[in-house]
C-alpha positions in Angstrom: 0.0 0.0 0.0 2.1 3.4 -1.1 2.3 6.2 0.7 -0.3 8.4 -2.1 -3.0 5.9 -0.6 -2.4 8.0 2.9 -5.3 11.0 3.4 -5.2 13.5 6.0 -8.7 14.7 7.1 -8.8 17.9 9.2 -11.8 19.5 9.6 -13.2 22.6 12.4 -17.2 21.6 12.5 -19.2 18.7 12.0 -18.2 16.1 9.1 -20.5 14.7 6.8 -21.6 11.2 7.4 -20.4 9.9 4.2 -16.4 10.8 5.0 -16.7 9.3 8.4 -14.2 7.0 9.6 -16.7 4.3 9.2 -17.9 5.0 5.6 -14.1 5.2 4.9 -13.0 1.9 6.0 -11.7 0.6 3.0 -8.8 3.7 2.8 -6.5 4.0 4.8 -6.3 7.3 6.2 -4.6 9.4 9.1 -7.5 11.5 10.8 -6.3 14.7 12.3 -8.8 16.1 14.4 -9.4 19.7 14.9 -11.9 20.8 17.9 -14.2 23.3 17.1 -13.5 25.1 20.3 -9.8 24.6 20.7 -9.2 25.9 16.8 -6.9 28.7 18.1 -4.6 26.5 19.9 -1.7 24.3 18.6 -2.4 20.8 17.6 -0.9 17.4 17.1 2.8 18.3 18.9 5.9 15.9 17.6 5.6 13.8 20.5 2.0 12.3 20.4 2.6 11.1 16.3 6.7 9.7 17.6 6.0 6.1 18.0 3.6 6.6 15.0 4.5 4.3 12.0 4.0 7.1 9.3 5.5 9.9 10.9 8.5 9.8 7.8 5.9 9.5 5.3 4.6 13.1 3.6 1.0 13.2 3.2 0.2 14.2 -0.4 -3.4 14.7 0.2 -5.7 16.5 2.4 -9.4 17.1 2.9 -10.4 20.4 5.0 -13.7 20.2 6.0 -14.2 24.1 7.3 -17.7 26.1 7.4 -16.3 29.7 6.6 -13.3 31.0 4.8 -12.1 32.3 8.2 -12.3 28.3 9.4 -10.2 27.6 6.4 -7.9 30.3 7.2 -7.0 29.0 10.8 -7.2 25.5 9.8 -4.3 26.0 7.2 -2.7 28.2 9.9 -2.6 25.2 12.4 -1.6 22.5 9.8 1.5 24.6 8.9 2.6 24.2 12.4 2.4 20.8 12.2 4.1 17.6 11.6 2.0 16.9 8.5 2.5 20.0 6.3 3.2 19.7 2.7 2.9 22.7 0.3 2.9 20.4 -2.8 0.1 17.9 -1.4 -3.1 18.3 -3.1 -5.9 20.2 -0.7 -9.4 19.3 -1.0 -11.6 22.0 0.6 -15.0 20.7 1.6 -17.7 23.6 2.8 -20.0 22.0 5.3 -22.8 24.4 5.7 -25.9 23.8 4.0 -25.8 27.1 1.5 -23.4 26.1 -0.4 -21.7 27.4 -3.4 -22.2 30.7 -3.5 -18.6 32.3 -2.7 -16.0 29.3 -3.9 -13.7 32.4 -4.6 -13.7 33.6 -1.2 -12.3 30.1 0.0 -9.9 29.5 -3.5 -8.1 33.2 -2.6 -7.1 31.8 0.6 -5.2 29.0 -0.8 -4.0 31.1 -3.9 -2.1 34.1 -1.0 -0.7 30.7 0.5 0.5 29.4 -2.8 -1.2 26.0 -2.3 -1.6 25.5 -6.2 -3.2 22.0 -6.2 -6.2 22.8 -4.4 -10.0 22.5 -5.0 -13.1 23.6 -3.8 -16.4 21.5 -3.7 -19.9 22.1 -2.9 -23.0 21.4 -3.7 -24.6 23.9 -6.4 -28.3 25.2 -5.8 -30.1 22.2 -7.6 -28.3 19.9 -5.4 -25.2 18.5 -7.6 -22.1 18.1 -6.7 -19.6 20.7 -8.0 -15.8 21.1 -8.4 -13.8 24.8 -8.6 -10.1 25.4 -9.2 -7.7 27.5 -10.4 -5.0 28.3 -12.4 -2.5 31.6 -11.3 -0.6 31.0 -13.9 -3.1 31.1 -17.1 -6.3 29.2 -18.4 -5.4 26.3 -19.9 -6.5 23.1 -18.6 -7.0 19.6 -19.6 -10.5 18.3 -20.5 -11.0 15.6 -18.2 -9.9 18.1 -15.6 -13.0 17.4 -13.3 -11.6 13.9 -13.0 -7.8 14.6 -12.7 -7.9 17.5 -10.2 -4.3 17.2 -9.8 -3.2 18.4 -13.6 -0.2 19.7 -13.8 -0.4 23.7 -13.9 2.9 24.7 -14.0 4.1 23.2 -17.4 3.8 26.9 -18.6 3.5 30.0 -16.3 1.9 32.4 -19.2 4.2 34.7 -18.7 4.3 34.8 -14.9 6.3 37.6 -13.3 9.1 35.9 -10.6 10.4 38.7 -8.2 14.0 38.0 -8.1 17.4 39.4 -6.2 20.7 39.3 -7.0 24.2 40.7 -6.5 26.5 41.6 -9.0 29.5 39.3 -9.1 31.6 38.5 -12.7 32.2 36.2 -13.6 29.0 34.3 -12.5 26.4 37.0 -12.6 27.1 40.3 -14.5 24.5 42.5 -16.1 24.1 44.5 -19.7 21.9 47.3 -20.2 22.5 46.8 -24.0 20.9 49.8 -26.2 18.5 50.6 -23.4 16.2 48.1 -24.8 16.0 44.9 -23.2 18.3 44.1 -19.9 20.4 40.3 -20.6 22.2 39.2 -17.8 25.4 37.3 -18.6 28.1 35.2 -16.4 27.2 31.6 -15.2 24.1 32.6 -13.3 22.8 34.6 -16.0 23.0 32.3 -18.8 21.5 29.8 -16.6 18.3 31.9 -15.6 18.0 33.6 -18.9 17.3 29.8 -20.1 15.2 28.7 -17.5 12.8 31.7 -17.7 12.3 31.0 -21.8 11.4 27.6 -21.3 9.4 28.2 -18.6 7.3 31.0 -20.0 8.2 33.1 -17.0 8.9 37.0 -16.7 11.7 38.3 -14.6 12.1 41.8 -12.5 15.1 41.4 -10.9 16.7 43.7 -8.5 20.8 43.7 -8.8 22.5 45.3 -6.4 26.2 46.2 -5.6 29.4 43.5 -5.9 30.0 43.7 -2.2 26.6 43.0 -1.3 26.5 40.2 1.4 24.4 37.5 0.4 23.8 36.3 3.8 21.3 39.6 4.2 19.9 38.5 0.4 18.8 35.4 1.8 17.6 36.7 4.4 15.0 38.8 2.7 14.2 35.8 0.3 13.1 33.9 3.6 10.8 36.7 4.4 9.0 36.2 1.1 10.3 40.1 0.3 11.9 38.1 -3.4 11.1 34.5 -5.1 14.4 33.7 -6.0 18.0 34.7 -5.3 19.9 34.8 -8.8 23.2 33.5 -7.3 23.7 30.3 -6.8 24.4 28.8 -3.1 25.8 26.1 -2.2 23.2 23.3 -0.2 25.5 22.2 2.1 25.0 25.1 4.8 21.5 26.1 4.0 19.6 23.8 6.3 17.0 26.3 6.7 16.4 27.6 2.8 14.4 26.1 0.5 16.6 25.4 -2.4 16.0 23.9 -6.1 17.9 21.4 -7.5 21.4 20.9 -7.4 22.3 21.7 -11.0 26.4 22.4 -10.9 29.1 21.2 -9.2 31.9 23.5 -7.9 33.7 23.4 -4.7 36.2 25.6 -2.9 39.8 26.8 -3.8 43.2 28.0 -2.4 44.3 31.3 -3.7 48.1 32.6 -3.2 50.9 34.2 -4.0 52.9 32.8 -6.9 56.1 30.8 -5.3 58.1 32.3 -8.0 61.8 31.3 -7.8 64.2 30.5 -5.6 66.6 33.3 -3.7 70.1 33.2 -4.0 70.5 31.8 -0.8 68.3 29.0 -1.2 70.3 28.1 -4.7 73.6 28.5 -2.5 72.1 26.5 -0.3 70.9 23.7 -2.9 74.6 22.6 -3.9 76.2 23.7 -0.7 74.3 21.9 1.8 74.3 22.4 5.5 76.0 19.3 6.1 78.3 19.8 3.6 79.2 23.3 5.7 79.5 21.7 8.4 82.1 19.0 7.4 84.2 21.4 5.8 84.4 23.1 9.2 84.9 20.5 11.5 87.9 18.9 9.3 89.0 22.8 9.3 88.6 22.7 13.3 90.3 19.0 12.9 93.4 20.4 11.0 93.8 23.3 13.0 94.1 21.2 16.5 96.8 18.9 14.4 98.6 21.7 13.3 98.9 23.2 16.7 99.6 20.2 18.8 101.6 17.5 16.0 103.7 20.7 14.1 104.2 22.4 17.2 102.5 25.7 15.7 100.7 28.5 16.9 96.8 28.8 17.1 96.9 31.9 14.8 99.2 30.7 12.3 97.5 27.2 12.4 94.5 29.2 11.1 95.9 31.4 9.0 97.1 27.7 7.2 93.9 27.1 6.7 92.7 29.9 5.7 95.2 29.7 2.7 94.8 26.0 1.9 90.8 26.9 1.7 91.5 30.0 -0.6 94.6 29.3 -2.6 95.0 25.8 -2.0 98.8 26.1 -0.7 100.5 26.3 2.3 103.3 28.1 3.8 105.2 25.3 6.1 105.1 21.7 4.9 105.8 19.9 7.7 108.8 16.8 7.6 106.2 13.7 8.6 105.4 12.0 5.9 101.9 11.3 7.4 101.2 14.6 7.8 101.8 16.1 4.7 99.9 12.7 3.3 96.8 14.4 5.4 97.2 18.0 4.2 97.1 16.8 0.6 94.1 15.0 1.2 92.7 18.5 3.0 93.7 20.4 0.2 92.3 18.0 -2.3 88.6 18.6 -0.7 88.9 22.5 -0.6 90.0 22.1 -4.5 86.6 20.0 -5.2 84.6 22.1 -3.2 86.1 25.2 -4.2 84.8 24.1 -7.7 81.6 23.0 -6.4 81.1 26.5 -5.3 82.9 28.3 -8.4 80.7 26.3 -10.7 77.3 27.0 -8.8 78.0 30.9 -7.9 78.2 31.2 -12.3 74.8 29.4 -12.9 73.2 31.5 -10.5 72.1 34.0 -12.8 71.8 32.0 -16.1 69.3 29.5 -14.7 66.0 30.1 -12.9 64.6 27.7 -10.3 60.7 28.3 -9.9 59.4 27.1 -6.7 56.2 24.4 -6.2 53.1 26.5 -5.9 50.3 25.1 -3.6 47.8 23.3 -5.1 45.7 20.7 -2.8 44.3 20.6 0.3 47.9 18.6 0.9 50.3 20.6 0.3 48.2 23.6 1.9 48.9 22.1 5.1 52.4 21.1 4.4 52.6 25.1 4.1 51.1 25.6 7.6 49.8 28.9 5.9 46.9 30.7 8.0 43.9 30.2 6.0 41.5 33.5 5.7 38.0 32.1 4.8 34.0 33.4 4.6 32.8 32.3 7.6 29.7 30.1 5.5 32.3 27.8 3.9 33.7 27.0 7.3 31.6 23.9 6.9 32.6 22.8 4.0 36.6 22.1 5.4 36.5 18.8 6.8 40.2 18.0 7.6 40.9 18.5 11.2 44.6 20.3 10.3 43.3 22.8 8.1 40.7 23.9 10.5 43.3 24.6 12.9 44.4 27.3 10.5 41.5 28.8 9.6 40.7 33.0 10.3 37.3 34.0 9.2 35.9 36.9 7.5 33.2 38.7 7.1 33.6 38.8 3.2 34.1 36.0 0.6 36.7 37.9 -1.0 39.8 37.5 1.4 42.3 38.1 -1.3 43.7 41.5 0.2 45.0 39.0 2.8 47.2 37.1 0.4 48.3 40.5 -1.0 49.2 41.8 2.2 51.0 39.3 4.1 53.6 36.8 2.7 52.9 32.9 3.1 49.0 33.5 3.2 46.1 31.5 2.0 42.9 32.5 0.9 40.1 29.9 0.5 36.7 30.9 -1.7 34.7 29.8 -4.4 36.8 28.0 -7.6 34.8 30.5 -10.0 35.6 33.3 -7.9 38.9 33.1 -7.3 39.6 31.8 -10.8 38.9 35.6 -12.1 40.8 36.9 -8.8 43.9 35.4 -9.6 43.6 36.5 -13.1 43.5 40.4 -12.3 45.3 40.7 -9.5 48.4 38.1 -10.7 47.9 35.0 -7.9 47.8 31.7 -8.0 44.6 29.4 -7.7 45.2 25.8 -7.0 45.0 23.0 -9.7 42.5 20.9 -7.1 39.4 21.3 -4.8 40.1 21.5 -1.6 36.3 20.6 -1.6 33.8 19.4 -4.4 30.5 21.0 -3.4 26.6 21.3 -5.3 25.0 24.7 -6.1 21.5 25.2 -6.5 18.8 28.2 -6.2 17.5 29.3 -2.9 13.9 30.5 -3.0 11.3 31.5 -0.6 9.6 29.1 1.6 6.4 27.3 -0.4 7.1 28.6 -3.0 4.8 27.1 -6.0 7.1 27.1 -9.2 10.0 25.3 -6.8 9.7 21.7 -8.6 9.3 23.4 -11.9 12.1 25.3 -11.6 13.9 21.9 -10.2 13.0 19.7 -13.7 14.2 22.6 -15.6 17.2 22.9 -14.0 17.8 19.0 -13.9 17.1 19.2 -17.9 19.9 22.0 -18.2 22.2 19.9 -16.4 21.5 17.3 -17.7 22.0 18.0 -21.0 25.8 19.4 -20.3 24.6 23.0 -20.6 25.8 24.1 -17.0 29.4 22.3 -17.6 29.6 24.1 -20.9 28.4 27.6 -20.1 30.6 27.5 -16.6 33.7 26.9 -19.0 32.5 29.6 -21.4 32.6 31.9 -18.9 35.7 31.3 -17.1 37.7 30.2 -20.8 39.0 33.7 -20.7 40.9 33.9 -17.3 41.6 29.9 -17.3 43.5 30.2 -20.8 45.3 33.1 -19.9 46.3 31.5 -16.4 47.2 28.8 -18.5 49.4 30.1 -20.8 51.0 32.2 -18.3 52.4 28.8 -16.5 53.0 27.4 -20.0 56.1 30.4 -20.4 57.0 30.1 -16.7 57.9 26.6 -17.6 59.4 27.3 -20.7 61.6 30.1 -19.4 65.2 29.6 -19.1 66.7 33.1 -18.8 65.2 36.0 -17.1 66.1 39.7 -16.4 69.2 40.5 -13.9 68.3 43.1 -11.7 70.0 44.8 -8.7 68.9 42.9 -5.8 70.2 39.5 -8.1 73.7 40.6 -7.6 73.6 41.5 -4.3 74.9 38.5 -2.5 77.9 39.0 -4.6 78.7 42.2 -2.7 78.2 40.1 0.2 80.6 37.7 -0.3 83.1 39.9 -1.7 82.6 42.1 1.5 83.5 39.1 3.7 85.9 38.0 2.2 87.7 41.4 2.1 87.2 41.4 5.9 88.9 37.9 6.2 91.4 39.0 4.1 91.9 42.3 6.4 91.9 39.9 9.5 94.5 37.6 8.1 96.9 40.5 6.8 96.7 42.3 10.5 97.5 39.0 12.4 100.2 38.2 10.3 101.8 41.9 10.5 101.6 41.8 14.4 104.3 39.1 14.8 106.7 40.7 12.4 106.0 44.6 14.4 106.5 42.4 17.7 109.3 40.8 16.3 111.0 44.1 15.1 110.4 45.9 18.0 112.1 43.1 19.9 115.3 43.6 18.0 115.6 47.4 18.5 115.2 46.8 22.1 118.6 44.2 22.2 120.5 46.6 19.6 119.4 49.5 22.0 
């Protein structure tokens, strides 16, 4: 037995004998009762229908017995506020009183204001038939066996239907063009979409576009309140519990936006082909040679360095010492300063001729690797679901964080792939190759709203089809092959301008080794003026 066999029967006065319970035996049905004198208070609370075995299922039919058009009004009212509502379930209104038919208006404008389209209105006419009234917002056609299928479709086209719809101005998914002051087209993803959806559907749109940095939290906002129909930028339905949205018809996701890496300083090329460890055995078998020199060749500390210091830079030495075994191990010292020296040599001329680009970031991966802080919108918090990056998340009021990457080095910025895709275009940064998070857009629109599964079968159609895929690449082609060709000659490029701050290190090294060179001349002069002055004293 499916769940369309289900009937819920409210009523507010007396119901006829035959829709009693008894009469009814053969359907099965889910009576909710309505006290006449107790029609102003809340009915049927969560709890009482809990261990009830259809409390998942959705009615899709109802039967409201009332007596006056203010009856129907508070029945509605109280069904609303239940467990049982569903603004897509056909509503059967049956008036009770024994004059009947002479206002089915008064009782259909009730449920037109609370856009229950699938509703119907019977009485019995003056010569004692039975009679049947609808209506249709959205034009005059209708079936010819409509009497017997009261539940025809009415939305297959709106006649033209005016949709009151919001949006804020945001290229490249929703941009607007006055044209020739004729007719308004809206291009970018959005726009292309709608425009569609609205031709097919027969509908009319006056749309209200306001400002780029218009916060869409306040939009939606004002589409809850009824104020709009539709928001004309797409939300994702991950963190809109509350919002009636349509049908998921694109998939996007959020993306990391920073700085380009670039290349590599000169002191991380120095640093690539002479390694710390490298470094640091050069000094401790300088250390080593100094200690042999001074305690096996019975030499000073100072000239042990200064020995060094000359088998490093000029690969000689002043003194060879007589043991054989010594001079076996200064050989073998100078041998290493000769390959390093070379090592060094050879690296220090290839600094400037060839140019090391750095990795940029681009997964959720190598993001964290980074330990970057991560500025975010505070509605796609949600969306990051890897414990680490959370960590280093800072929210913001605004979806747009990239100022943050622009002001502060070895910074993040996490938006929407779309967004950020034209961001990184204009103001030269780089958007990651992956998601951090694949994520389902759709259209959020006011709550009961009529057109909703309309709008939903259009949208699946358009999706469907590839049209989405194809217009989100048309829109984005321009920024995406320019990005793309951009990394294209960063990979190809072999040679790039010398400028100032590229030579720089050379002054540094050149000013340390003059200072070395200034130390060793004044330590070796001071023995010579000691040893001069010595003589004078024994001629004097």
């Amino acid at each position: 037995m499916g769940e369309m066999n289900y009937i819920g029967l409210c009523w507010s006065s007396k119901i006829p004998e035959h829709w009693s319970f008894t009469s009814m035996r053969s359907i099965p049905t889910i009576r909710l009762e309505v006290p006449v004198s107790d029609i102003n208070e809340t009915f049927y609370p969560r709890d009482i229908y809990y261990n009830n075995p259809f409390r998942y299922n959705k009615l899709h039919a109802f039967v409201l017995f009332v007596s006056s058009p203010s009856d129907l009004t508070g029945l509605i009212r109280k069904l609303m506020a239940s467990i049982w509502w569903n603004p897509l379930a056909f509503y059967a209104i049956v008036d009770t009183t024994s004059v009947t038919c002479n206002q089915p208006e008064s009782y259909l404008s009730i449920v037109w204001k609370l856009d229950l389209e699938t509703s119907s209105f019977f009485c019995v006419d003056s010569d004692k038939e039975n009679a049947v009234y609808t209506y249709n917002r959205f034009g005059n056609p209708a079936p010819k066996a409509w009497q017997v299928d009261l539940n025809f479709d009415k939305k297959s086209t709106v006649g033209g239907y005016t949709m009151r719809l919001v949006g804020g101005l945001s290229p490249s998914t929703l941009t607007v063009d006055q044209g020739n002051g004729t007719k308004t087209s809206y291009g970018g993803l959005d726009g292309l979409i709608l425009t569609t959806l609205f031709d097919k559907m027969n509908a009319t749109m006056s749309a209200t576009m306001l400002e780029t940095n218009t916060k869409f939290h306040l939009l939606l906002q004002n589409v809850s309140a009824n104020e709009y129909d539709m928001l004309m930028n797409a939300q994702y339905i991950f963190n809109k519990p509350n919002y009636t949205m349509t049908y998921p018809h694109i998939e996007s996701g959020i993306s990391s936006l920073t700085k380009p890496s670039g290349f590599d300083s000169n002191g991380v090329k120095i640093l690539k082909f002479m390694t710390p460890q490298l470094i640091l055995g050069i000094l401790a078998v300088s250390a080593i040679t100094v200690f042999i020199l001074s305690k096996v060749a019975d030499e000073r500390t100072n000239s042990a360095c200064l020995e060094v210091l000359r088998m490093a830079t000029n690969v000689s030495i002043l003194h060879l010492p007589r043991g054989t075994s010594l001079r076996i191990y200064l050989i073998i010292v100078m041998l290493m300063f000769v390959i390093t020296s070379s090592i060094f040599q050879g690296g220090l001329s290839a600094l400037l001729t060839s140019s090391t680009s750095r990795p940029n970031i681009d997964d959720a991966e190598q993001l964290k690797e980074a330990g970057y802080p991560v500025y975010m919108y505070s509605a796609y918090m949600n969306a990051v679901f890897d414990p680490v990056l959370r960590s280093h998340v800072r929210k913001t009021d605004n979806w747009d964080c990239s100022e943050y990457v622009i002001k502060y080095s070895d910074t993040a910025c996490v938006a929407d792939r779309n967004r950020v895709t034209r961001i990184a275009f204009e103001k030269g940064l780089h958007v990651a190759r992956h998601r951090i998070t694949s994520l389902y857009m759709g259209y959020v629109v006011r709550p009961n709203f009529p057109l909703v599964k309309r709008i939903g079968q259009r949208l699946m159609s358009i999706s469907q089809a590839g049209l989405a895929n194809y217009w989100r690449e048309k829109t984005v082609v321009v920024y995406k092959n320019k990005l793309i060709i951009k990394e294209q000659e960063m990979k190809r490029k072999q040679y790039r301008a010398l400028h100032v701050s590229d030579v720089m290190f050379a002054f540094y090294i050149l000013f340390v080794g003059l200072s070395i060179a200034i130390l060793v001349f004044l330590s070796e002069l001071l023995p010579v003026t000691r040893w001069g002055r010595l003589r004078k004293k024994k001629q004097g």
